[in-house]
C-alpha positions in Angstrom: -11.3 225.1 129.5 -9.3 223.5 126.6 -6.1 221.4 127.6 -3.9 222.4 124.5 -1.2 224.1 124.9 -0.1 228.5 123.9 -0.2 228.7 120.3 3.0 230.0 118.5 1.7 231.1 115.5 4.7 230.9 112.7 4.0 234.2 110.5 6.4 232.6 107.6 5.2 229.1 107.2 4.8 227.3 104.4 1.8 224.6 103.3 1.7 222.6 100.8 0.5 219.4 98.7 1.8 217.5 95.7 0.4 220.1 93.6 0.6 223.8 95.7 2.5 225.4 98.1 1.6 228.4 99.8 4.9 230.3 100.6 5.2 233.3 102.9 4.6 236.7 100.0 7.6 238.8 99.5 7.6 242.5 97.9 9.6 240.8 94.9 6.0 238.8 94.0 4.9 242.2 92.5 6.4 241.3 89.5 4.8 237.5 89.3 1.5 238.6 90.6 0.8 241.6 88.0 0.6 239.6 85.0 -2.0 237.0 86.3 -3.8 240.1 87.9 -4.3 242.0 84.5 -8.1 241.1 84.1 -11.2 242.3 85.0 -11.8 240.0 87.6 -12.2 242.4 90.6 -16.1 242.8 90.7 -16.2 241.0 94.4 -12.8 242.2 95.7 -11.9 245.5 97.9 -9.5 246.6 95.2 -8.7 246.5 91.4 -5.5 244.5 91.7 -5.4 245.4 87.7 -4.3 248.5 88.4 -0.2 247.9 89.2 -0.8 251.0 92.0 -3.3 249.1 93.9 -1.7 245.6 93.6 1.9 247.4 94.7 -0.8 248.8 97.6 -2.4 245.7 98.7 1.0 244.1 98.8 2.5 246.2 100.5 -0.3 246.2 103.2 0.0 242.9 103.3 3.2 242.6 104.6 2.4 245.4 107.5 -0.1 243.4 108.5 2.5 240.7 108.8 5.1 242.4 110.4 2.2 243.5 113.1 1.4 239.5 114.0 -2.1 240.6 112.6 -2.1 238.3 109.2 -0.4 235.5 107.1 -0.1 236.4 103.8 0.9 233.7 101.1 1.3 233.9 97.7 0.0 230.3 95.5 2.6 228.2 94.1 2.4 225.4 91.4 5.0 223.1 92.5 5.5 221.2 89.5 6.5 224.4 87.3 6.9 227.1 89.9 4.0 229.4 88.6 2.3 231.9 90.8 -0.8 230.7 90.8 -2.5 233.9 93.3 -2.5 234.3 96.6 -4.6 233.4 99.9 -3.9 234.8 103.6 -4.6 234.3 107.5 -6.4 237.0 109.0 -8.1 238.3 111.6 -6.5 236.2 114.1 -8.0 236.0 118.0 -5.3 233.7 119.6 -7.5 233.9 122.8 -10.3 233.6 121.2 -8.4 229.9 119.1 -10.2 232.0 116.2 -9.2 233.6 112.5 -10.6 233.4 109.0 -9.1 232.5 105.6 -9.8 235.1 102.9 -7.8 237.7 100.6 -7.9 234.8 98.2 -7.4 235.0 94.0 -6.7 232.9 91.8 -5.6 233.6 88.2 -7.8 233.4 85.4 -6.2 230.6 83.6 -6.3 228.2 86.7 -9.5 228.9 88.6 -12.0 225.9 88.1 -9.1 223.6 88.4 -9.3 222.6 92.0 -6.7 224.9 93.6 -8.9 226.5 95.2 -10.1 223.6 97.2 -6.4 222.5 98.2 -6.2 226.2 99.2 -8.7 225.4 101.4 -7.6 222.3 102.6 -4.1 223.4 103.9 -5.6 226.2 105.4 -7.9 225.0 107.3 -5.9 221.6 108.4 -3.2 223.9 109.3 -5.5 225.5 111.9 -7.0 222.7 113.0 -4.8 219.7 113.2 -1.6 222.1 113.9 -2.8 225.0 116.0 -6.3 223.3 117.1 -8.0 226.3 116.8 -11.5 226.0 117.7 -13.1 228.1 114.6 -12.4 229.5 111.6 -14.2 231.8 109.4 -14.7 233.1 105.9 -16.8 235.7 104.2 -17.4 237.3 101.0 -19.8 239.4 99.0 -23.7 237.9 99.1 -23.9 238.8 95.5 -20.5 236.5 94.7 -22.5 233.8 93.6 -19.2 231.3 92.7 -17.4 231.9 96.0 -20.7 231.5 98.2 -21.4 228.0 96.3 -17.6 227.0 96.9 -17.5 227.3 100.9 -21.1 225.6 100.7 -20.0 222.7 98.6 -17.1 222.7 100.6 -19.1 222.2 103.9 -18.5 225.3 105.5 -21.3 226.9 107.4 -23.2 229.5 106.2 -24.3 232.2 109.1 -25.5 235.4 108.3 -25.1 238.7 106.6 -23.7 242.2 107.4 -25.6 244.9 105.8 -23.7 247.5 104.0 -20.1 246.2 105.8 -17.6 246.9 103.2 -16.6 249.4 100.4 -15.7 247.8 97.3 -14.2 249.1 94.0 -16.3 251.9 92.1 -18.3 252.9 95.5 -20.2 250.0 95.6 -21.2 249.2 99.6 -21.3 245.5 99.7 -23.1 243.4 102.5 -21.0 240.5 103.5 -22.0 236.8 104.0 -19.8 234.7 107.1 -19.3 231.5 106.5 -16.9 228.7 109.1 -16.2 225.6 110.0 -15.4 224.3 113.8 -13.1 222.2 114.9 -15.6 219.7 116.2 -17.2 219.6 112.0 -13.1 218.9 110.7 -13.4 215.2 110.6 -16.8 214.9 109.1 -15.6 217.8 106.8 -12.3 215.8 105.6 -14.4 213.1 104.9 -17.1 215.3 102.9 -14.2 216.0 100.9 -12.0 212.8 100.7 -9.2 215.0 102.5 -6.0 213.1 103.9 
């Protein structure tokens, strides 16, 4: 039985680096979310955040989920101008279980390949580790998201298994869904992996 102590998970925390915060989202972020979302970019994702309806939408259900304990939406911040950068999220979260998974995450098109995504995953996952010393955390995405799958791998997260036919995606597509996590007994080696603080 683990030793630590109840876990008061803080549903408007903030993370960051030198480069990026993550800040709890707001309803106002509509407005700085929509431009960077105005691509077709939405292939892999459950929605066409394009489309100003389903952003307002997936906002909005965002913050439900919030005010429900059930997730921790953030929306990306470059600290050095104050861009929106995208937006990442807690979810899925087990507090008996010391279990949740990072996901919901995009990036605009001008800064993916530019390492934020990596620092994304960094807070995240130190947060739950170092901070609430969770015991696992997971991730999953679409098996035919070819750049997302060979991010967690290079990464060092685990790869497990799919789910056949799991999730609807955008134009009827049925996806099946590759897990992916890390355990809190792989953190250090994975720090290292990565030269993390």
């Amino acid at each position: 039985m683990s030793a630590h102590p109840p876990i008061a998970l803080d549903f408007q925390i903030t993370l960051q680096t030198e480069f990026i915060a993550l800040r709890p989202m707001q309803a106002t972020d509509f407005s700085l979310l929509s431009p960077i979302a105005e691509y077709p970019m939405w292939k892999y994702f459950t929605q066409d955040l394009a489309d100003g309806n389903e952003l307002k939408s997936w906002i909005d259900d965002a913050l439900a989920a919030r005010e429900k304990n059930s997730r921790i939406p953030f929306t990306i911040i470059e600290r050095s101008t104050g861009r929106v950068l995208g937006s990442t999220s807690f979810g899925n979260i087990s507090l008996r279980d010391r279990r949740m998974e990072i996901g919901w995450t995009w990036i605009g098109k001008d800064f993916q390949g530019t390492g934020v995504n990596e620092q994304i995953k960094y807070l995240l996952l130190k947060y739950s580790f170092e901070t609430l010393h969770f015991e696992r955390i997971e991730a999953k995405t679409d098996v035919l998201n070819t750049p997302a799958r060979k991010a967690m791998k290079r990464i060092g997260m685990i790869e497990e298994g799919i789910l056949r036919s799991h999730t609807l995606m955008t134009a009827g597509r049925r996806r099946d869904t590759i897990y992916y996590s890390v355990l809190l007994s792989e953190w250090n080696e994975l720090k290292k992996l990565n030269n993390w603080p």
